[in-house]
N, C-alpha and C positions, 0 to 999 in steps of 0.2 A: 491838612499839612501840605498836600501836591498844590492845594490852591493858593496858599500862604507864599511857597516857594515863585510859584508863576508870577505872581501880583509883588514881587520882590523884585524878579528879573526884569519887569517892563519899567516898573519905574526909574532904574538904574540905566536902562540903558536911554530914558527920555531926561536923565539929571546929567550923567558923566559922558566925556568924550570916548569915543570906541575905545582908546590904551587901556582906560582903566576900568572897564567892562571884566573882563578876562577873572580880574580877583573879588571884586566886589559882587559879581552875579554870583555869585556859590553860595549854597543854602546859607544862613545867615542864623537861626533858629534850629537848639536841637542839634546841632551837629557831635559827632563821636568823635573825639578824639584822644584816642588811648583810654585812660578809665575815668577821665574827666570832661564833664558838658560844660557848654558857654556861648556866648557871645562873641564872635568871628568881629576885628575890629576893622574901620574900612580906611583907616586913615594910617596902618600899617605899612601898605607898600602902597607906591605910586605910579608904576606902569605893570603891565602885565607880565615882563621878565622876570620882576623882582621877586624875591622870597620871603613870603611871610614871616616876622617878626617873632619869637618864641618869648612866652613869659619866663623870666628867670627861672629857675629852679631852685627849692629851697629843701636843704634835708635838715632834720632836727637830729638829734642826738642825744641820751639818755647818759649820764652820771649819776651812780650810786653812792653813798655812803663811805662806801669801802674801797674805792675805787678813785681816791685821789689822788693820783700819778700823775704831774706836772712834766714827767717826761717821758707820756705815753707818745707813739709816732700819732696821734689824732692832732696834736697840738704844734706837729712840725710845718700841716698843709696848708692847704691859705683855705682860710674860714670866712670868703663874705657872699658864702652861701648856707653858712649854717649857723644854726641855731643852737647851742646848748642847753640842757634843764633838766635842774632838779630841786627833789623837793622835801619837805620834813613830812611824813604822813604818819597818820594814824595806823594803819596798815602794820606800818613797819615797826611803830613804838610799844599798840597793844596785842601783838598776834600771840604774845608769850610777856610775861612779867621780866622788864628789865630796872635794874637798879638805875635812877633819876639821873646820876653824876654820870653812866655811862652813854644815858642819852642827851642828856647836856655837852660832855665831850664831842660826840656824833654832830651835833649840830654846830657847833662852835669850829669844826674842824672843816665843816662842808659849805661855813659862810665864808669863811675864810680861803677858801680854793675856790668857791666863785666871785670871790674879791680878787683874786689872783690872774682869772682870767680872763675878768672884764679889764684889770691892767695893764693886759697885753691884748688890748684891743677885739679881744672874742665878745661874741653877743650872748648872754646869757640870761635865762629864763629862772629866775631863783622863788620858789614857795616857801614862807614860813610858817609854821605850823598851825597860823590861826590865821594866813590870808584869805582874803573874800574869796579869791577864785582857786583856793585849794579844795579839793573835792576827801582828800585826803585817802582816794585810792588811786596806784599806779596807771593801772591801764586806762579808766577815767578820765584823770589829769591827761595822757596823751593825746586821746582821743579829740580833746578839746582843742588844745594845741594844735594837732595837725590840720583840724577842719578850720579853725580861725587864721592861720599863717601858712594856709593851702600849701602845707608841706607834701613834696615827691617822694621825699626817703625817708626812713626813718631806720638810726642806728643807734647799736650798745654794745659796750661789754659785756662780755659773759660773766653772769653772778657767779659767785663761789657757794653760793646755798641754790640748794635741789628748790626748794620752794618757790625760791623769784625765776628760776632757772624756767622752768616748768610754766609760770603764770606769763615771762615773757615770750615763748615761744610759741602757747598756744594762742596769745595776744598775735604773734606777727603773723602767722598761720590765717587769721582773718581777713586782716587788711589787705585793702588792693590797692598798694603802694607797693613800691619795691624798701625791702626790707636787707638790714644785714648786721653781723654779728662780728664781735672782734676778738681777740685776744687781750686780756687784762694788763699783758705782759710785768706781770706779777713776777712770774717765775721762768726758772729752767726753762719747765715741761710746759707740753699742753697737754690738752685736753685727751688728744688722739693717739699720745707717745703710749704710756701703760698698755690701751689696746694693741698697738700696734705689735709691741714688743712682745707678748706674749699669744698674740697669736699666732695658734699651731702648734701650740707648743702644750706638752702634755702636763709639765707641773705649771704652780704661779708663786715661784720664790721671788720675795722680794731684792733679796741681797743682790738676786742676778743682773737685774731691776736698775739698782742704784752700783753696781760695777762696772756696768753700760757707761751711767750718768756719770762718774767720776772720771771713764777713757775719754769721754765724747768733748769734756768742757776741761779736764786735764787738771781736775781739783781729787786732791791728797793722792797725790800720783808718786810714785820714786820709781824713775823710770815707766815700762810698759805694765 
């Protein structure tokens, strides 16, 4: 590899003028950058001032079933760096015996929000339950995505089942991307508010709970 390197540098410096020596001499081959390898391009910058060129960035983003909120804040940002996708799986329709029209509704509801926001101009990654490149398991299907559209980030909603909850977490816990998680904004609460609220505290009534939740948001209140 040290001789690779050398026999790089001499030719560059008997092809290019001294300016452009400076970026083009640096290993070429092999190089580390961040958790991704490549090929350094030479037609980047043109004097030795300049600053190398970055490949866009691209995060993907995961949409569930349950999870179609047209006016989650994800859909407020400017999107033309991501990717959206989801998908009908196997996974999700045989883990447990569901009635046919409930998972016909599910699907019919989740083509229909990825019709909505390829409408508004989002890029969206849609599998139907018998596409060639549906692998018809979750973290599978990502996997592939992220390696073919050399995605950086990868993000989701927080599932409201313990199951997916759990499979995605221990999924991002792998990858060496930068990963992150959002709020459904489903609701009131999050995720954190119950712990929070009773921690330290020696009983866990609920009503206490939801007396909180009715001062805080100022619903069926008369007066304090």
């Amino acid at each position: 590899m040290k001789l690779k390197r050398f026999t790089t540098q001499i030719c560059v410096k008997l092809i290019y003028p001294p300016k452009y020596v400076k970026y083009v001499a640096a290993p070429t081959t092999g190089e580390k950058s961040g958790k991704r390898y490549g090929m350094r391009s030479n037609t980047a910058v043109k004097n030795a001032g300049e600053t190398k060129r970055k490949t866009p960035s691209m995060k993907l983003r995961l949409i569930l079933g349950d999870q179609l909120n047209i006016n989650h804040s994800w859909y407020q940002e400017d999107q033309s760096d991501t990717i959206y996708f989801m998908a009908e799986m196997r996974q999700e329709t045989d883990y447990v015996k569901h009635h046919i029209q409930k998972i016909i509704a599910f699907f019919k509801g989740m083509r229909g929000f990825a019709a909505a926001l390829e409408a508004q101009g989002n890029r969206v990654i849609y599998y139907q339950l018998d596409d060639e490149d549906n692998t018809g398991n979750l973290t599978d299907n990502l996997s592939i995505l992220i390696a073919k559209h050399d995605i950086d980030t990868f993000e989701y909603q927080l599932p409201d089942e313990f199951r997916l909850d759990e499979q995605l977490r221990q999924y991002c816990d792998q990858l060496d991307i930068a990963t992150q998680s959002y709020d459904t904004e489903h609701f009131l609460t999050q995720r954190s508010d119950l712990k929070n609220f009773f921690e330290g505290k020696k009983t866990y009534l609920m009503e206490s709970f939801y007396r909180m939740m009715r001062r805080k948001y100022d619903l069926l209140m008369d007066g304090d």
